[in-house]
VEXLORO-237944 format. One line per 10 residues: number of its first residue (from 1); their letters; for each residue x, y, z of N, C-alpha, C. Coordinates in steps of 0.2 Angstrom, whole numbers. Each point is the difference from the previous one (the first is absolute). Layout:
N
NUM	a	X Y Z X Y Z X Y Z; ... $
! end
This chain:
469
1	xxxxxxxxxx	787 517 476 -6 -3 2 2 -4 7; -6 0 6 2 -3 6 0 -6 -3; 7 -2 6 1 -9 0 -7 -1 4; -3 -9 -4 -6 -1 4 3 -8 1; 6 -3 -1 1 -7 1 2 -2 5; -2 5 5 2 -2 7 -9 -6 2; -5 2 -5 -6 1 0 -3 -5 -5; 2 -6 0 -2 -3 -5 -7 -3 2; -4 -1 -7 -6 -1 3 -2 -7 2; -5 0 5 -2 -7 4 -2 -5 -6 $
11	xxxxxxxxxx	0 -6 3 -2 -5 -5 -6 -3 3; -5 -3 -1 -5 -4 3 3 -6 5; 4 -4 -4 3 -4 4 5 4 8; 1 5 -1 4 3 7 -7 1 3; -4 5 -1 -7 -1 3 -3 -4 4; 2 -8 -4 -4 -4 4 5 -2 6; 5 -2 -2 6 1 6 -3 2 7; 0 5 -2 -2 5 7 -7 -1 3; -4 -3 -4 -7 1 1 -1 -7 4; 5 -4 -5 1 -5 6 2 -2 6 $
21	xxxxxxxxxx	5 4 1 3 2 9 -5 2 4; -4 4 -3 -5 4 5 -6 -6 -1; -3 -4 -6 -5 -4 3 1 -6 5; 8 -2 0 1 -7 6 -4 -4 -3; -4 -2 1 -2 -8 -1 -10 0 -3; 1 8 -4 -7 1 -2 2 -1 -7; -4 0 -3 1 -3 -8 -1 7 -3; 1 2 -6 2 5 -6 -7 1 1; -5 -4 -1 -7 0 -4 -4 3 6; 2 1 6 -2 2 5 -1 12 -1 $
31	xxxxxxxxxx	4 1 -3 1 5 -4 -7 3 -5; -1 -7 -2 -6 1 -6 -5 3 3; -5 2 -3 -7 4 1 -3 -2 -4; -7 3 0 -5 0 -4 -7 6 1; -2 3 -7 -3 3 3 -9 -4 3; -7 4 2 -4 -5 2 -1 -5 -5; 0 5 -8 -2 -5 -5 4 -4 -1; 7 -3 3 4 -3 1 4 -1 -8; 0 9 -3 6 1 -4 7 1 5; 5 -4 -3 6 0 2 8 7 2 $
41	xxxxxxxxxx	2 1 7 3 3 0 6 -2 2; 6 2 -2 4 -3 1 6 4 4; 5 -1 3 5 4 5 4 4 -3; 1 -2 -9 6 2 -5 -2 0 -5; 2 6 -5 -3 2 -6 5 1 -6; 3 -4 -3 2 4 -5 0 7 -3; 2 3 -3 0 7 -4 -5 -5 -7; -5 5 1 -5 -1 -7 2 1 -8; -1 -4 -3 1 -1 -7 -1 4 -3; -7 5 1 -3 5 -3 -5 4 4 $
51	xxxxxxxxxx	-4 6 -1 -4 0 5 -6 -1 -3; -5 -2 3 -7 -1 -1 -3 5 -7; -4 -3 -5 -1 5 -6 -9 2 2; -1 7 0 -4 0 1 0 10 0; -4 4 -2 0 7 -1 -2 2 8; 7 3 2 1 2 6 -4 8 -1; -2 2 7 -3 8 2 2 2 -4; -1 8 -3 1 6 -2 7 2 5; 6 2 -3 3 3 4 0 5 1; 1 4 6 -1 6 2 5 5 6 $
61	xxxxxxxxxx	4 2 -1 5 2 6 -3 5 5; -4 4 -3 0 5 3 -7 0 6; -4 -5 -2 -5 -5 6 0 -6 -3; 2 -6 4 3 -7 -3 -7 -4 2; -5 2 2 -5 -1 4 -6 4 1; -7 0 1 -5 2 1 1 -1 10; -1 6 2 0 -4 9 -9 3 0; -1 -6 2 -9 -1 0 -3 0 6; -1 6 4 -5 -4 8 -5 0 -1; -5 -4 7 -6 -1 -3 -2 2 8 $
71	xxxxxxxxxx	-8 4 -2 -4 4 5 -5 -6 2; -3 -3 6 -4 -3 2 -5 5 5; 3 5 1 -4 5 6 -7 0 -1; -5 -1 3 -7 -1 0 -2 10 -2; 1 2 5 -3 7 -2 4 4 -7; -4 1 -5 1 5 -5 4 4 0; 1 5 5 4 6 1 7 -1 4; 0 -5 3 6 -3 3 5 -4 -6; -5 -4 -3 3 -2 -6 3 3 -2; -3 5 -4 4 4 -4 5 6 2 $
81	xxxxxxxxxx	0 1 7 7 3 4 4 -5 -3; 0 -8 1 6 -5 0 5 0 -6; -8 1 -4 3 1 -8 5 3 -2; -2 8 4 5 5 -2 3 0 1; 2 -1 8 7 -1 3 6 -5 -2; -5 -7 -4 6 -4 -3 0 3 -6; -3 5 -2 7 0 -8 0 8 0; 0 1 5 4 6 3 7 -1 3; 0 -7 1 4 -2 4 5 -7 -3; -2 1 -8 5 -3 -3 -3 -5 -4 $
91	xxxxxxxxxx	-7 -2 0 -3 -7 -2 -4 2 -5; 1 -3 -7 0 4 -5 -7 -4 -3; -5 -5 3 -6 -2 -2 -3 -1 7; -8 -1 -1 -4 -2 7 -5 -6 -2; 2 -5 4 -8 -7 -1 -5 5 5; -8 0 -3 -5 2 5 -3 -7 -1; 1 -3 8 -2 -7 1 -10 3 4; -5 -2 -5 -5 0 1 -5 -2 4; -5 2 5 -4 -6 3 -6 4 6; -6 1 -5 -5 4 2 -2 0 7 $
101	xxxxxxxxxx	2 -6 4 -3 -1 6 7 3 4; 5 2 -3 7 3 6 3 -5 3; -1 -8 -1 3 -4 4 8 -1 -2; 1 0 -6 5 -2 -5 2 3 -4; -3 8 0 4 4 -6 -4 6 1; 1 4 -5 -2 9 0 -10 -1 0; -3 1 5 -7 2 -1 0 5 -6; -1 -3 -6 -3 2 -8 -6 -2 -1; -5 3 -3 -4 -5 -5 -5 5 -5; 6 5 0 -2 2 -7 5 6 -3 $
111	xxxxxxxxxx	-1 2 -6 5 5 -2 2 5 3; -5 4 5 0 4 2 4 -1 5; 1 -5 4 2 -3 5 6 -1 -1; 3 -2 -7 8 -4 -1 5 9 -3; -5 4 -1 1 7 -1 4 4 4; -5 -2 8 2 4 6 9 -5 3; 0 -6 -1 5 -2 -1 6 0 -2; -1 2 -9 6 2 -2 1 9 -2; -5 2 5 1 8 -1 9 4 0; 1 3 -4 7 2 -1 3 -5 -4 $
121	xxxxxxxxxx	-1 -6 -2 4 -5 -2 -1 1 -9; 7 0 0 -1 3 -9 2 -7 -4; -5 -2 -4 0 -6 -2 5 -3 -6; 0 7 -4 5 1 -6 7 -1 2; 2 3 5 4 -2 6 4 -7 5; -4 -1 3 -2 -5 3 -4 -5 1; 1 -8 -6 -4 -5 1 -5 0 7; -5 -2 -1 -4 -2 5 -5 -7 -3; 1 -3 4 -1 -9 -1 -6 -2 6; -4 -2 -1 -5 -3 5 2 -6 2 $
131	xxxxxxxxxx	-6 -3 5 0 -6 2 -8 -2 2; -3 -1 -2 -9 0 0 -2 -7 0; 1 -5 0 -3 -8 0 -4 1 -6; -7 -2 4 -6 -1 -9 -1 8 1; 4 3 2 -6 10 0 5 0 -5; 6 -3 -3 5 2 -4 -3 5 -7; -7 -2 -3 -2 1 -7 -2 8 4; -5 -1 6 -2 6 1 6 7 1; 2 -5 5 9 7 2 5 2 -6; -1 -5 -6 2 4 -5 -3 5 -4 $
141	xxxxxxxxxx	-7 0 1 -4 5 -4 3 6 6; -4 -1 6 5 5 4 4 5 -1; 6 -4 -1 8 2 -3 1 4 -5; -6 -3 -6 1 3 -6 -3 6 0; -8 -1 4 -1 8 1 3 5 5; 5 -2 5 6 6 4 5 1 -8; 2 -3 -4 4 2 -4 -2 5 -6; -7 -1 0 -3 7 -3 1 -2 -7; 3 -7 -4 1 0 -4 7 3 -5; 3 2 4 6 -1 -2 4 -5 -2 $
151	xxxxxxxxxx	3 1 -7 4 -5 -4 7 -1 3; 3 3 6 5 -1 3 1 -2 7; -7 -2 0 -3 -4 9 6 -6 -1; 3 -3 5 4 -4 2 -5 -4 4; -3 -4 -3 -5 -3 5 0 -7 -1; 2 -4 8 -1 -7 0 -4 -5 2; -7 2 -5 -5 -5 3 -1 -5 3; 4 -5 1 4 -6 4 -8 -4 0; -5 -2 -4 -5 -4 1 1 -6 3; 0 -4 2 0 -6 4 -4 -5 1 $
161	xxxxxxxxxx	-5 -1 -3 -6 -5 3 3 -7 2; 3 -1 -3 3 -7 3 3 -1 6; 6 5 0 1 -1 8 -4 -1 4; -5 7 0 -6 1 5 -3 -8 1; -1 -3 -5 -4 -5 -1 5 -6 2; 6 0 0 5 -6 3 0 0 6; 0 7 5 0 2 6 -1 -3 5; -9 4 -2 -6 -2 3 -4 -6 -1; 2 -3 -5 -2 -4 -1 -8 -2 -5; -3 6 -2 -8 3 -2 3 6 -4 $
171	xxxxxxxxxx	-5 2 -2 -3 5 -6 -8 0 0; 0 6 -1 -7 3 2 -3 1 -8; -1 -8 -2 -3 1 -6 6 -5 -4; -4 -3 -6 8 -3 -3 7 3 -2; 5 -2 0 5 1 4 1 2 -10; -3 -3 -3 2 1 -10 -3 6 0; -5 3 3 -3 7 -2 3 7 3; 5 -5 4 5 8 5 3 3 -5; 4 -9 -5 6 2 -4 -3 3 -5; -6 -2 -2 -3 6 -7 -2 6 1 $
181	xxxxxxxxxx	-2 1 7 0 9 2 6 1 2; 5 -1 2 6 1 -1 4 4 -5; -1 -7 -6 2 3 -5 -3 5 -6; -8 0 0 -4 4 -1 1 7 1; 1 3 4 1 5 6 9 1 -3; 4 -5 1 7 5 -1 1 -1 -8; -3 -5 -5 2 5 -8 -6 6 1; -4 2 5 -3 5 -2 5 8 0; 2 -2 6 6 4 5 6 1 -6; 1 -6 -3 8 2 -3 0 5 -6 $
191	xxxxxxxxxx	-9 1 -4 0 3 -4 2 8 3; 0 1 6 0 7 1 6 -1 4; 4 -4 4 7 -1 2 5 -4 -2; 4 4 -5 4 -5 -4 6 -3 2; 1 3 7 2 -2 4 0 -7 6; -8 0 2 -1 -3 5 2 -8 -1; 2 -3 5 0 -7 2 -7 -3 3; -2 -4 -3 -8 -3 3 0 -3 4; 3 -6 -2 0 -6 5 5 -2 3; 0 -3 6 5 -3 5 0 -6 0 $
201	xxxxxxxxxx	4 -4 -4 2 -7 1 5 -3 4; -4 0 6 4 -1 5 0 -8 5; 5 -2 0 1 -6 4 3 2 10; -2 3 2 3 4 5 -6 -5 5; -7 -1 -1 -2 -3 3 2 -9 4; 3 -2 -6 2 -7 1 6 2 5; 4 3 -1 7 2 5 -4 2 6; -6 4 1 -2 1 8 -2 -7 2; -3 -2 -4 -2 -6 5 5 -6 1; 4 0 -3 7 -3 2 3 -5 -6 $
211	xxxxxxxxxx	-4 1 -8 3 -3 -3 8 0 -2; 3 -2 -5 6 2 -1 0 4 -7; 8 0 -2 1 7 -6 -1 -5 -7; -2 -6 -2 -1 -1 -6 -8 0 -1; -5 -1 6 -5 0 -1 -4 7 -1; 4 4 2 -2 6 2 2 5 -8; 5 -3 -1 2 4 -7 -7 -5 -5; -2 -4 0 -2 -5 -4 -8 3 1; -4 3 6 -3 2 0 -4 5 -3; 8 6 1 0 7 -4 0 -2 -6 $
221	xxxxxxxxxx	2 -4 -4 2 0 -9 -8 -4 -1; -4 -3 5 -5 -1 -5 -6 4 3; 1 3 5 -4 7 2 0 3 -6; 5 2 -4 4 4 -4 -4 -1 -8; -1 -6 -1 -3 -5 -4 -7 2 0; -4 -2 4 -6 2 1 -2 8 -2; 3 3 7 -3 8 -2 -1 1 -9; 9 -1 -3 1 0 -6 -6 -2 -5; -2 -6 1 -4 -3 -2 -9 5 -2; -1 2 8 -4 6 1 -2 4 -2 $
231	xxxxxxxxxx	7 2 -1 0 9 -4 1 -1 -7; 3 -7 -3 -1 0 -7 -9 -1 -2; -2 -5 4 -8 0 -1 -5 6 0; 5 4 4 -3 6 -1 0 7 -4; 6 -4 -3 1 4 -8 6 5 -1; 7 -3 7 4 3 -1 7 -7 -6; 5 4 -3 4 -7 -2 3 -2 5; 2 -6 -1 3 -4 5 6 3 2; 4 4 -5 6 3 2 0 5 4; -5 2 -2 -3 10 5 0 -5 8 $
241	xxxxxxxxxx	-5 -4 -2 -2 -2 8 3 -4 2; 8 -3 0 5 -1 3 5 2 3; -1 8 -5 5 4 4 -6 6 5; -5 -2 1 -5 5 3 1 -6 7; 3 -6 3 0 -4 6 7 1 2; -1 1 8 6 2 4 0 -6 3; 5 -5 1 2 -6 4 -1 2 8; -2 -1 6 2 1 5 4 -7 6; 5 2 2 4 -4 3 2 1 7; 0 -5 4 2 2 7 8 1 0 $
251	xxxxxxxxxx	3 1 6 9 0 2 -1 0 5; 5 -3 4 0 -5 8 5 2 0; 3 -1 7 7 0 4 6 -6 -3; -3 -4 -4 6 -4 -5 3 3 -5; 2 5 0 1 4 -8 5 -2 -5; 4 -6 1 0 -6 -6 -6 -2 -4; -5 -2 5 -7 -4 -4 -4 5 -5; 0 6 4 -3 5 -2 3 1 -7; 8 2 0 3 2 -7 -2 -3 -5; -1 -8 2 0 -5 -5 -8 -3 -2 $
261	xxxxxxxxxx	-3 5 3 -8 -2 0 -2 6 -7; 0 5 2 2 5 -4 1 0 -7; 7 -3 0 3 -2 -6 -4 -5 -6; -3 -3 5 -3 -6 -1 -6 2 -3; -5 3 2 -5 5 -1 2 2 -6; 4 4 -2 0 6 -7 4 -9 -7; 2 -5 4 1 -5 -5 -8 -4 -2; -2 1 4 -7 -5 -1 -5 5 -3; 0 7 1 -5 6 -4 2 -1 -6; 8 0 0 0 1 -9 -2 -5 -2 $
271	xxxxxxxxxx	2 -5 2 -3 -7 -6 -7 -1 0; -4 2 4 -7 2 -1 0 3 -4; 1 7 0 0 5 -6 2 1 -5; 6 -4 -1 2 -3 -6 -6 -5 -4; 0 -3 3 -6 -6 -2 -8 2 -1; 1 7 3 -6 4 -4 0 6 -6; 6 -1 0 0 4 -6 2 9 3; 1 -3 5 1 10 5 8 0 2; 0 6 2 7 2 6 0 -4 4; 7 -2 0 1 -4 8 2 4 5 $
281	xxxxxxxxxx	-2 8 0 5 4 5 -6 -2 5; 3 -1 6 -4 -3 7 0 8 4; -5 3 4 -2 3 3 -1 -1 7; 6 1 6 -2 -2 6 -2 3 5; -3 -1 4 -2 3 6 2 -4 7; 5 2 3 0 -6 6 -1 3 5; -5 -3 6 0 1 6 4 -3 4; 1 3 7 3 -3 2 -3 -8 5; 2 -4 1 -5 -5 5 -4 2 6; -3 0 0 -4 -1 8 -1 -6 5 $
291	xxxxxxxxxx	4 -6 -5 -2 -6 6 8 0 2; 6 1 0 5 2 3 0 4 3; -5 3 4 1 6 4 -3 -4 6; 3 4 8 3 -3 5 -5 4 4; -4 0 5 -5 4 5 5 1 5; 3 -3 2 5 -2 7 6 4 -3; 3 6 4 4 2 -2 1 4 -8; -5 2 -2 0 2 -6 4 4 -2; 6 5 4 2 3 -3 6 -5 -6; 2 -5 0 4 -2 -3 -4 -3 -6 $
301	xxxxxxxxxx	-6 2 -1 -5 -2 -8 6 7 -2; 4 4 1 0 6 -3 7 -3 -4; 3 -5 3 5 -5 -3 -3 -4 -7; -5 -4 2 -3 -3 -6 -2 1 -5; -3 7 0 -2 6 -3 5 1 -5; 5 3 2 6 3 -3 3 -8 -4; -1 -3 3 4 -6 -5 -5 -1 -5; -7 -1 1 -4 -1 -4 -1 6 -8; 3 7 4 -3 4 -6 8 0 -5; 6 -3 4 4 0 -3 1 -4 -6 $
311	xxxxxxxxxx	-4 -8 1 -2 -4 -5 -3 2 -5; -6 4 2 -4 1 -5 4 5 -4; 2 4 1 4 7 -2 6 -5 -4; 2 -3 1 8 -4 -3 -6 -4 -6; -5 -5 1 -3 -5 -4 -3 3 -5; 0 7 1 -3 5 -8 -6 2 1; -3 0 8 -8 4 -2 0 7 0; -4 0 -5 -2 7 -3 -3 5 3; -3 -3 8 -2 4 5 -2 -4 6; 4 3 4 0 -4 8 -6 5 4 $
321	xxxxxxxxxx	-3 -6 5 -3 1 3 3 -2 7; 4 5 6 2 -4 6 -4 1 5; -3 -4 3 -5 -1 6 4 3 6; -2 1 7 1 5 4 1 -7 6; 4 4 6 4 -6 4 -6 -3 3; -6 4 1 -7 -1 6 -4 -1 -5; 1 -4 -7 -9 -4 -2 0 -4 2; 3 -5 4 -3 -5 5 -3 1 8; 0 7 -1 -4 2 8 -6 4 -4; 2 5 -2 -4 5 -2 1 6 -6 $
331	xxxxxxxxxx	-4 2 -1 2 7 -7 6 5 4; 4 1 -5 4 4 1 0 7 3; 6 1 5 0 9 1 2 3 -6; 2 7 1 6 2 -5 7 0 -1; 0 -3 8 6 1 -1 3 -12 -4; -5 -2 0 1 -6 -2 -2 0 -7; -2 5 -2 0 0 -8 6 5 -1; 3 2 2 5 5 -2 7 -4 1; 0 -5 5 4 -5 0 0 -6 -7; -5 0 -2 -1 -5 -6 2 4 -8 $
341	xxxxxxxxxx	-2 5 2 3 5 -5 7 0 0; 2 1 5 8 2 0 3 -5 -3; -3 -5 3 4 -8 1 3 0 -10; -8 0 -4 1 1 -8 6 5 -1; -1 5 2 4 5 -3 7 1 4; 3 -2 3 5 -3 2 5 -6 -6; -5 -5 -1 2 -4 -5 2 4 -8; -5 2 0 1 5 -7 4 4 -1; 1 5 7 4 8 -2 9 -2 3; -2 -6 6 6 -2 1 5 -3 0 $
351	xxxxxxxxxx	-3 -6 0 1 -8 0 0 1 -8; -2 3 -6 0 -2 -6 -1 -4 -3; -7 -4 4 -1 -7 -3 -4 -2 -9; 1 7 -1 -6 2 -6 4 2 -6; 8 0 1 4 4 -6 6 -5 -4; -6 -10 0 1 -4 -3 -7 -2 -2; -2 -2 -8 -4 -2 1 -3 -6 1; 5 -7 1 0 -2 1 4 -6 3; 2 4 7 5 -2 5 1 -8 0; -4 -5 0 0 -6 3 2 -4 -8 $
361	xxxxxxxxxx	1 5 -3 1 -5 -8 8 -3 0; 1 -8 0 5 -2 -3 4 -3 7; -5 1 7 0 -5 8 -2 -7 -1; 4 -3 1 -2 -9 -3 -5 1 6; -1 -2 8 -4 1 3 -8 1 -4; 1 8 0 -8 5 -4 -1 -5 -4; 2 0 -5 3 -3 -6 -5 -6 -1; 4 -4 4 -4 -6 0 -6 0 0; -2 3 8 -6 -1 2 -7 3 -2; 2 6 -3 -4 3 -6 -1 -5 -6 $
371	xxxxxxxxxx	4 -4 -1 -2 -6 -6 -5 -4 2; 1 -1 8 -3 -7 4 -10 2 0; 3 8 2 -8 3 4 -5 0 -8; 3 2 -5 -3 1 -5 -2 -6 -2; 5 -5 -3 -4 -5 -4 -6 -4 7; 2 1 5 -4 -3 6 -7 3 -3; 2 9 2 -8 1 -4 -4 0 -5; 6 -1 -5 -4 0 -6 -2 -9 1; 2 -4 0 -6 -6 3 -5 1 4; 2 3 5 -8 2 5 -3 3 -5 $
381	xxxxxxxxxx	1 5 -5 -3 6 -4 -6 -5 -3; 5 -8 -5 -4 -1 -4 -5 -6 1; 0 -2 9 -6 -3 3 -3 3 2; 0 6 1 -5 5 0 -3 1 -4; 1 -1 -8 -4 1 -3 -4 -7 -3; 4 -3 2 -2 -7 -4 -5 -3 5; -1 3 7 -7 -1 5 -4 3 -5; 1 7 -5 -6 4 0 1 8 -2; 6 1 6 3 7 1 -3 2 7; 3 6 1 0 3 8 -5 -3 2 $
391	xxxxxxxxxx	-7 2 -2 -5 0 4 -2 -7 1; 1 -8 -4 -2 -4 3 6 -3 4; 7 1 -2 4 0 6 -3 2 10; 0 6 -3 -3 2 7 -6 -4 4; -4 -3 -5 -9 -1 2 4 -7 2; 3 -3 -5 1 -8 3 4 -1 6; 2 3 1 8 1 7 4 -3 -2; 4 1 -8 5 -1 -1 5 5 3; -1 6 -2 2 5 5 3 0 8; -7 -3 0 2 0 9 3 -5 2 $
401	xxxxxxxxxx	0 -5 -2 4 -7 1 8 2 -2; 1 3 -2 8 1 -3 2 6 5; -4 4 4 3 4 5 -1 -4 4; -3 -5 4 -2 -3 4 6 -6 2; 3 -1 -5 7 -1 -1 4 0 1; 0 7 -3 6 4 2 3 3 8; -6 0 4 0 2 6 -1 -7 3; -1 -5 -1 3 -6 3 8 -2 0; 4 1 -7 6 -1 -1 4 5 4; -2 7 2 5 5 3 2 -2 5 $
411	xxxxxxxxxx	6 0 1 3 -2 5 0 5 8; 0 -1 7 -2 5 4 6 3 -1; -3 9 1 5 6 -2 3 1 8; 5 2 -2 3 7 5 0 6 0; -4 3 5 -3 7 -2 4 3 6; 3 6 -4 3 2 5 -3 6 3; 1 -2 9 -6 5 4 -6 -3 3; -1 -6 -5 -8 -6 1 3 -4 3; 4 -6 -3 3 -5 2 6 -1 -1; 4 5 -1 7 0 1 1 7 2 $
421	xxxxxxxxxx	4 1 7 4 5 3 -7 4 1; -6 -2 1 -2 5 4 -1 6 4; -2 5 0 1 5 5 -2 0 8; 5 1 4 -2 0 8 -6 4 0; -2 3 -2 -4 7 2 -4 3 -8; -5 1 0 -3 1 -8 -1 9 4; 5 3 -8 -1 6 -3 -6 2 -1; -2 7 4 -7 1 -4 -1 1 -7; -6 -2 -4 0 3 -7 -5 4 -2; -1 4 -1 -6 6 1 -2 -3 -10 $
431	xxxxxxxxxx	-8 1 1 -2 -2 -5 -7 4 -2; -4 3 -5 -5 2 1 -7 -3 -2; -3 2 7 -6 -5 2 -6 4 2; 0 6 -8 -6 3 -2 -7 -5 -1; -3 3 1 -8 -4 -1 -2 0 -7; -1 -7 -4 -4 3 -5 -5 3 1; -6 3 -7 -5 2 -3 -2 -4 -5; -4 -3 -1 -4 -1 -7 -2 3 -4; 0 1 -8 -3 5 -2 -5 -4 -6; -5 1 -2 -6 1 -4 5 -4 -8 $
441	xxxxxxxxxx	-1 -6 -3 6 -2 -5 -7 -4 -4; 1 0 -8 -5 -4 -3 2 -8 -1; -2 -5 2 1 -8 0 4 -3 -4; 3 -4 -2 5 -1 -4 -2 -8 -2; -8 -1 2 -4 -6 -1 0 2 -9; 1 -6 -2 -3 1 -9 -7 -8 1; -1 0 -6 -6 -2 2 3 -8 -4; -5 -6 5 4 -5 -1 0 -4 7; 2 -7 -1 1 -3 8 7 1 -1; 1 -1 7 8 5 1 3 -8 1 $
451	xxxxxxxxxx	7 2 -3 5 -5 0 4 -2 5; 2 -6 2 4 0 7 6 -7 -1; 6 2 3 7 -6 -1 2 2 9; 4 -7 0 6 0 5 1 8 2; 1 3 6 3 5 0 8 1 3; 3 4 -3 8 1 1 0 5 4; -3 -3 6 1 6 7 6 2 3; 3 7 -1 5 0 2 3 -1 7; 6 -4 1 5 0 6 4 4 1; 3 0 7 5 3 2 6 -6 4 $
461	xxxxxxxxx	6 0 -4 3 -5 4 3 0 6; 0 5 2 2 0 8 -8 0 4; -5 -2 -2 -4 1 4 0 -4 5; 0 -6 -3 -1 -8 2 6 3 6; 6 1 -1 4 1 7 -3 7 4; -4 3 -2 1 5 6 -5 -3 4; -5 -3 -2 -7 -4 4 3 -3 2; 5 -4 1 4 -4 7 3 3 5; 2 7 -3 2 3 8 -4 2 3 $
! end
């Protein structure tokens, strides 16, 4: 055996030694952090005691991950080239982000429509996941008629009404009757796809608008709640219809926060689903941020990207979604979705970030902070409920007071490119800047006075710097 006591291991108290030569006449404490929600970060971590208990992903070697892109192209036939080309090109599921009018997603609004978009795409094959706001109920009827009924559709209806409803702030119609056609609609769907994922309980929206990672997991668990709730009212059991909801979760350029937000998430899912009498396996889907991305020198979003998908890929989600270096200018070329592709599959076939299940277990760092993020949310979870649950959260602006918060407490950033190390000379970034069309879609008004809260508009943090120069 190699001699190693040339190498004896460091002590905390030698650490500080040194830490204190370098600070001079700054205090220890000056080290410390926090995050907005002013959980504690510390300079030094321990070796963890144990890792976090909590039923980690499915293990998988041989795809340790779903790499998930997502189509926004307004035209139909453009769309579905993208489609191809990304799982032809390696990316083994597609979100079709929906939006009649062409401003913000694929011009759909009807089966025939979402047909000509996933023309070639085999669904047995390759998941396909939407993104529809309130058209969710309608875009999954869609979906189910492209699948033709097949019992091996891989299909993820991602309903959402709340987000949509947190967003913008309204709902065309009360925002309780989105969730009963929602769930109406997808036990109808599951009797013929035993496969399908219905609902998306996603906290992604708190993270755009600048919340932090305890509110945003706290969100997602009681999004998680309600749907649940919805689809048991509709005659599914509770345990069917906690494993029929996909978590959805952002990842930043912090990919500490990210690991431990993550972890955090599949800890506060199970104990939900334990406490209902279901699995605690957590389903996730993470995107990557969009308020971390930089307009000013974009090319280095390809940096934050990559760190971002890292996190999410190490924190155990079950399917990444990486956004592309130019969605802060515009919709992507090809060749910046094939950049966002590689980025994932670099991590996976390379980097083998996917051939531990779960990497981060047993870092006092993670460790800790994963303790911190979760019982944080499981209290936000359960003044969430004790307002009401999601929906009077939202209407009262409990919600938005606690982002409103959090973007008060953030500290000004360093963006580099923005306001750190700026570039003499801005690189062209070719982006495409097709015109939409509008297409013919039926209303997603239910009948009802429509419902309205606080709206969680999303930011971009380098904004505020680039308006100054």
């Amino acid at each position: 055996m190699a001699e190693t006591s040339l190498f004896p291991p460091a002590s905390e108290d030698a650490w500080r030694v040194l830490v204190a030569k370098t600070l001079g006449e700054a205090p220890f404490e000056s080290l410390q952090k926090t995050t907005v929600e002013g959980l504690p970060i510390q300079p030094l971590y321990p070796a963890a005691d144990a890792p976090a208990a909590f039923p980690p992903r499915p293990f998988d070697e041989t795809r340790a991950w779903d790499v998930r892109t997502l189509t926004a192209q307004p035209d139909a036939a453009r769309a579905n080239a993208e489609i191809l080309a990304d799982l032809e090109g390696g990316a083994a599921s597609t979100v079709v982000k929906i939006d009649p009018t062409g401003e913000a997603g694929v011009a759909v609004g009807s089966a025939e429509g979402l047909a000509r978009v996933l023309q070639g795409v085999i669904v047995e094959l390759a998941p396909v996941a939407l993104d529809a706001g309130f058209l969710g109920p309608k875009a999954a009827d869609w979906l189910g008629a492209v699948a033709k009924a097949s019992p091996g559709a891989k299909l993820n209806l991602h309903m959402d009404p709340l987000s949509a409803f947190a967003e913008t702030g309204a709902s065309p119609g009360p925002i309780e009757s989105h969730l009963v056609s929602a769930a109406t609609v997808g036990v109808r769907l599951a009797e013929t796809y035993p496969q399908a994922q219905l609902m998306l309980a996603s906290g992604r929206v708190v993270h755009e608008a600048g919340g932090g990672e305890a509110l945003e997991v706290a969100f997602a668990a009681a999004s998680a709640l309600a749907y649940a709730k919805a689809l048991v009212r509709a005659g599914m059991p509770v345990r069917d219809a906690l494993a029929r909801i996909t978590l959805g979760l952002s990842a930043d350029a912090d990919y500490f926060v990210t690991i431990a937000k993550l972890r955090a998430a599949r800890a506060v899912f199970a104990r939900l689903a334990i406490a209902s009498g279901a699995d605690g396996l957590a389903r996730i889907e993470a995107r990557t941020s969009r308020r971390m991305l930089a307009a000013r020198d974009a090319w280095t979003n390809m940096i934050r990207l990559t760190a971002a998908g890292f996190g999410a890929a190490a924190g155990g989600a079950d399917a990444v979604v990486l956004g592309a270096f130019t969605d802060a200018i515009g919709r992507p070329t090809a060749f910046a979705r094939r950049q966002s592709r590689n980025a994932q599959l670099v991590l996976m076939e390379e980097a083998h970030i996917g051939r531990v299940a779960d990497p981060a277990a047993g870092a006092g760092y993670i460790e800790a902070l994963t303790d911190e993020i979760a019982r944080a949310a499981w209290t936000k979870f359960q003044a969430i409920e004790a307002a009401g649950g999601i929906i009077a959260a939202l209407t009262s602006g409990l919600i938005a007071r606690e982002v409103d918060a959090a973007n008060a407490a953030r500290p000004a950033p360093k963006l580099v490119g923005v306001n750190a190390f700026p570039p003499d000379k801005e690189s062209p970034v070719e982006v495409d800047r097709s015109e939409p069309t509008a297409v013919d879609a039926p209303s997603p008004r239910l009948p009802g006075p429509d419902a309205a809260c606080p709206p969680l508009a999303p930011i971009r943090i380098a904004e505020q710097f680039e308006a100054a120069q």
